[in-house]
C-alpha positions as CSV (number, residue, x, y, z in Angstrom):
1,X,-27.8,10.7,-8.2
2,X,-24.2,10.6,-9.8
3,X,-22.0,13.4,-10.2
4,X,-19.8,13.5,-13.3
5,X,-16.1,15.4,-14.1
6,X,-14.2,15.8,-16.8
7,X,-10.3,16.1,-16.0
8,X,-7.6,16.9,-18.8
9,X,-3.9,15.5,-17.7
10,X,-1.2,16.9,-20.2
11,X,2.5,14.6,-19.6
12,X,5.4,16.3,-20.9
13,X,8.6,14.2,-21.2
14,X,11.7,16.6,-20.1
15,X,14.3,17.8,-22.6
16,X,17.2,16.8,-24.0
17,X,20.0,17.4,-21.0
18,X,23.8,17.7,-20.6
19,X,26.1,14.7,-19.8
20,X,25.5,13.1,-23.3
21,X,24.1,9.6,-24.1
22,X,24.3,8.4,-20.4
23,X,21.3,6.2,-18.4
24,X,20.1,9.0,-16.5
25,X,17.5,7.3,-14.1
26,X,17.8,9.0,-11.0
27,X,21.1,11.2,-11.8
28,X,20.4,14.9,-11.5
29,X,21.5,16.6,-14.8
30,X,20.5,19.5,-15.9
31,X,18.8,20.2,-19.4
32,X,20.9,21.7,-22.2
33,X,20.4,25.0,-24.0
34,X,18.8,22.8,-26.4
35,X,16.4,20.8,-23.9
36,X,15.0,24.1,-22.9
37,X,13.9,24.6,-26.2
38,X,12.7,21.8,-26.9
39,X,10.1,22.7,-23.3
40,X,9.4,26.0,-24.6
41,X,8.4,24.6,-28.1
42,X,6.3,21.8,-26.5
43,X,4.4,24.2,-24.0
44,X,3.6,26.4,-26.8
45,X,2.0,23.6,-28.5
46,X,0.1,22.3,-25.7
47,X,-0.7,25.8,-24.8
48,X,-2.6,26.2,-28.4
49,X,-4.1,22.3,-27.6
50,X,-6.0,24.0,-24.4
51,X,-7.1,26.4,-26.4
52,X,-9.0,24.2,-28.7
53,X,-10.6,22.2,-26.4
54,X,-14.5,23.8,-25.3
55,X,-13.9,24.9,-22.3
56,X,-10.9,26.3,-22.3
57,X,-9.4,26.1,-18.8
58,X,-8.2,29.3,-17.0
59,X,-5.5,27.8,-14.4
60,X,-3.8,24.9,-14.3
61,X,-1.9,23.1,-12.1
62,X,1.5,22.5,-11.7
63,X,3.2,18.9,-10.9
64,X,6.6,17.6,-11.6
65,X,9.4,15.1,-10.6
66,X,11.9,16.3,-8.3
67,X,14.8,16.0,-10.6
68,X,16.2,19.1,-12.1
69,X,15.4,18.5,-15.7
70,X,12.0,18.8,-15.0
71,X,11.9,20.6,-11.8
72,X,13.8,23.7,-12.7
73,X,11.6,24.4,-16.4
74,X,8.4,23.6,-13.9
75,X,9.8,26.4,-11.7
76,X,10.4,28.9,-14.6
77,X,7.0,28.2,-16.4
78,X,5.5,29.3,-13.2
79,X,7.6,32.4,-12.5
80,X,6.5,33.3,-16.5
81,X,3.3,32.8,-16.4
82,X,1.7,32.7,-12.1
83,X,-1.6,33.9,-13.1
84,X,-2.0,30.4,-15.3
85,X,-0.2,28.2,-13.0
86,X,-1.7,30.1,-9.4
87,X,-1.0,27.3,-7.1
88,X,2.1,26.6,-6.0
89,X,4.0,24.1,-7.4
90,X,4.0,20.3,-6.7
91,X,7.0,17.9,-6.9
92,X,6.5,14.1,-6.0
93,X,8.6,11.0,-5.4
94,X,6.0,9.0,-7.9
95,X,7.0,10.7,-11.0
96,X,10.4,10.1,-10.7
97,X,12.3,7.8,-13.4
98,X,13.2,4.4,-12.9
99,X,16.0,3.8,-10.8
100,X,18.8,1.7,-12.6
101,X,21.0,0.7,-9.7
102,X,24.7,0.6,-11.0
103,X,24.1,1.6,-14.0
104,X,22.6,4.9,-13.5
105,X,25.3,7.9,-14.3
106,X,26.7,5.8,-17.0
107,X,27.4,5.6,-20.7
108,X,24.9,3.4,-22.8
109,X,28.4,2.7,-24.6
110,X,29.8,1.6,-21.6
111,X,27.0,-0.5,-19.7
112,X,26.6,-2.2,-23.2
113,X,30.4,-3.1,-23.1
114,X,31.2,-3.6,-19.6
115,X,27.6,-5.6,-18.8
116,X,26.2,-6.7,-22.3
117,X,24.5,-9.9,-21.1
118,X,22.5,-7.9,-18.6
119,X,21.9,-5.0,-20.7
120,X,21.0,-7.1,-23.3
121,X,18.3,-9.0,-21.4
122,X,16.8,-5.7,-19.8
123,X,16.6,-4.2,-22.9
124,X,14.8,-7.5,-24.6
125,X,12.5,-8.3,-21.1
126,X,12.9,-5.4,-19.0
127,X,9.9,-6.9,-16.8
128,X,11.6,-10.1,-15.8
129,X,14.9,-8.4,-15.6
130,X,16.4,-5.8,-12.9
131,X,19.4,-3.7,-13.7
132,X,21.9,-4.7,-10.9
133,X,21.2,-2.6,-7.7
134,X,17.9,-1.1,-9.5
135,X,14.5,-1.6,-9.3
136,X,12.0,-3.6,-10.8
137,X,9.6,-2.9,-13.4
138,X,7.3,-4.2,-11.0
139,X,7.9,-2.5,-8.4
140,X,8.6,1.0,-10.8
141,X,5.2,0.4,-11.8
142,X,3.0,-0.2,-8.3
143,X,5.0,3.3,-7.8
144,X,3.8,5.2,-10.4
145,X,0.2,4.2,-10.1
146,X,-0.2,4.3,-6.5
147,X,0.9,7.8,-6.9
148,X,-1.3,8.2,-9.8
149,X,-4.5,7.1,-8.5
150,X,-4.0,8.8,-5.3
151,X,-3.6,12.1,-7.3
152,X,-6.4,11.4,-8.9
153,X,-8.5,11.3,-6.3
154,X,-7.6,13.9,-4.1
155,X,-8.0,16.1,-7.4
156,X,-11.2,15.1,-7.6
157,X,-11.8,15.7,-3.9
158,X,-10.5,19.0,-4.8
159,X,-7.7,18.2,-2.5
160,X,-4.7,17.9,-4.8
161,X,-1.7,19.8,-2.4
162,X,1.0,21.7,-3.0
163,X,3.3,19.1,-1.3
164,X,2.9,15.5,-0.5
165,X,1.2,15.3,2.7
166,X,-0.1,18.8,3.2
167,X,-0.2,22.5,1.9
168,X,-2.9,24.8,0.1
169,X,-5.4,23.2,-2.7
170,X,-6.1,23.4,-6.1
171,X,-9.3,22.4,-7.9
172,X,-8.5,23.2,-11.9
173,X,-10.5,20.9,-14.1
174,X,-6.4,20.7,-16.0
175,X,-2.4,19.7,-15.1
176,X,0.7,20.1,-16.5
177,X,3.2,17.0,-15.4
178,X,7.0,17.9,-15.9
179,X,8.2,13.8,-15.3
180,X,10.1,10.9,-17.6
181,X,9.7,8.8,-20.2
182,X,9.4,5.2,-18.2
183,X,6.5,7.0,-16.0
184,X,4.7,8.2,-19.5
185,X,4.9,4.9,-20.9
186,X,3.5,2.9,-17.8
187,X,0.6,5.5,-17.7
188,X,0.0,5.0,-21.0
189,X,0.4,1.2,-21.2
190,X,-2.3,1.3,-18.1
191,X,-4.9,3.5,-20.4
192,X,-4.3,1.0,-23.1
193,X,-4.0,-2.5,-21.1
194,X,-5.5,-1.5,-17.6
195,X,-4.6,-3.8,-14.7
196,X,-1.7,-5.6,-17.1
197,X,2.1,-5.7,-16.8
198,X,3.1,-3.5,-19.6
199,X,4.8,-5.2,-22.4
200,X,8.2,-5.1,-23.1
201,X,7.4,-3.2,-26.7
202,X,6.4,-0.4,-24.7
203,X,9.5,0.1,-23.0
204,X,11.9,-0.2,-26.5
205,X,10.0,-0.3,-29.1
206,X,7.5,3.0,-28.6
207,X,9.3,6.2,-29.5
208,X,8.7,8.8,-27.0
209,X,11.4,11.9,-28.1
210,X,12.5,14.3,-25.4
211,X,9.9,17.0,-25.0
212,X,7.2,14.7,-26.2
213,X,3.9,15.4,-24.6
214,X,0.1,13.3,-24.1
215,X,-2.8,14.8,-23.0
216,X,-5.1,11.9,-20.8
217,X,-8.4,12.9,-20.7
218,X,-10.7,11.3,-17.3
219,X,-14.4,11.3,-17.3
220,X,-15.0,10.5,-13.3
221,X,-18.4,9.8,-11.8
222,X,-19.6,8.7,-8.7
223,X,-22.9,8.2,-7.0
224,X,-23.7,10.8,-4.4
225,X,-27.2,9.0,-3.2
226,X,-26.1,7.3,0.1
227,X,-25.2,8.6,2.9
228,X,-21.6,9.0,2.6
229,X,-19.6,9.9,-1.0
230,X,-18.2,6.6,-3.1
231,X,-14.9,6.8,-4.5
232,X,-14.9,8.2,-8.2
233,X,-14.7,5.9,-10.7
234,X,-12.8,6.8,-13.7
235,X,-12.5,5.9,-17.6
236,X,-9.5,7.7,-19.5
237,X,-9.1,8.6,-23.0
238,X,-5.6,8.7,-24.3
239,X,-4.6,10.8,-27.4
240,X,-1.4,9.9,-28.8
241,X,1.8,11.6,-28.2
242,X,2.7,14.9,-29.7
């Protein structure tokens, strides 16, 4: 016998955010009066997108990176609106953005001027080059899917938790993830080229504005006729960024 699901996964790139054209990474800035617009406008359209799908789901849940410009709009969706987002709120270490090492905090200007042969190369082959002190594309990426898979199949399980490592469940058939624009990309270069290094074209030459949203849709099955349950097995369906 094989049991099927259907899971719908919405990504929403954070806003714009204060401090100007700087390499944000893992800095904690804030989003501007203008980056908190940008969230409300996007939610409103993914909010019309749920509706138009068949089953329109009645909850959702709630998962974001720990940094601020996506944390703190995660935090005030769910004070808005609790009966749509009931359980509580979810931050992981996964969906945070790549970590650029020395260059985090700084001007593009600047790292252009004061490291230009480095920059340069990232920018052209970010895969086979490291900002100094950073990490890896490599190791960015085993990061975000480890995380991603095990979320997927705990929410499958039904076991998705309010905290990494324990806490109280939610089973909704949708998410909302509050994260960055190098974790959308990798999940999206996995959809399109599973079980390959992503490209460096996906990195700088795919467009992904702030507040720019995906929905990922999973169809999961798994056989349920032996004696213990297998692992679900998943296909995804991308549809393009809003």
């Amino acid at each position: 016998m094989t049991e099927h699901r259907q899971l719908n996964i919405y990504l929403l790139r954070h806003g714009e955010c204060e401090g100007g054209e700087i390499i944000r990474g893992r800095s904690d800035v804030a989003l501007s009066d203008e980056g908190k617009a940008q969230m409300w406008r996007s939610w409103r359209a993914i909010s019309s997108a749920l509706e138009q799908l068949p089953k329109a789901p009645e909850s959702l849940a709630l998962l974001s990176s720990p940094a601020q410009r996506c944390q703190a709009f995660a935090a005030e969706l769910k004070a808005d609106m609790p009966d749509y987002f009931p359980a509580p709120l979810q931050q992981h270490d996964w969906l945070w953005e790549l970590d650029f090492g020395d260059w985090d905090g700084m001007k593009v200007a600047s790292v252009y001027q004061q490291h230009s042969e480095a920059a340069e190369a990232f920018w052209r082959d970010p895969v086979a080059n490291t900002p100094p002190g950073g990490e890896s594309l490599p190791a960015f990426r085993s990061r975000v899917l480890d995380g991603w898979q095990t979320m997927v199949q705990r929410w499958l399980a039904r076991e998705v938790s309010s905290s990494e490592g324990s806490g109280s469940s939610a089973s909704a058939d949708a998410a909302l993830i509050l994260t960055h624009s190098g974790v959308i990309r990798l999940l999206l270069a996995e959809i399109l080229l599973p079980g390959q290094m992503p490209p460096a074209a996906v990195f700088n030459a795919l467009e992904l504005p702030y507040a720019a949203w995906v929905r990922i849709t999973l169809y999961a099955s798994r056989d349920t006729s032996g004696e213990s349950d297998q692992e679900w097995q998943c296909f995804s369906k991308l549809h393009w960024p809003q």
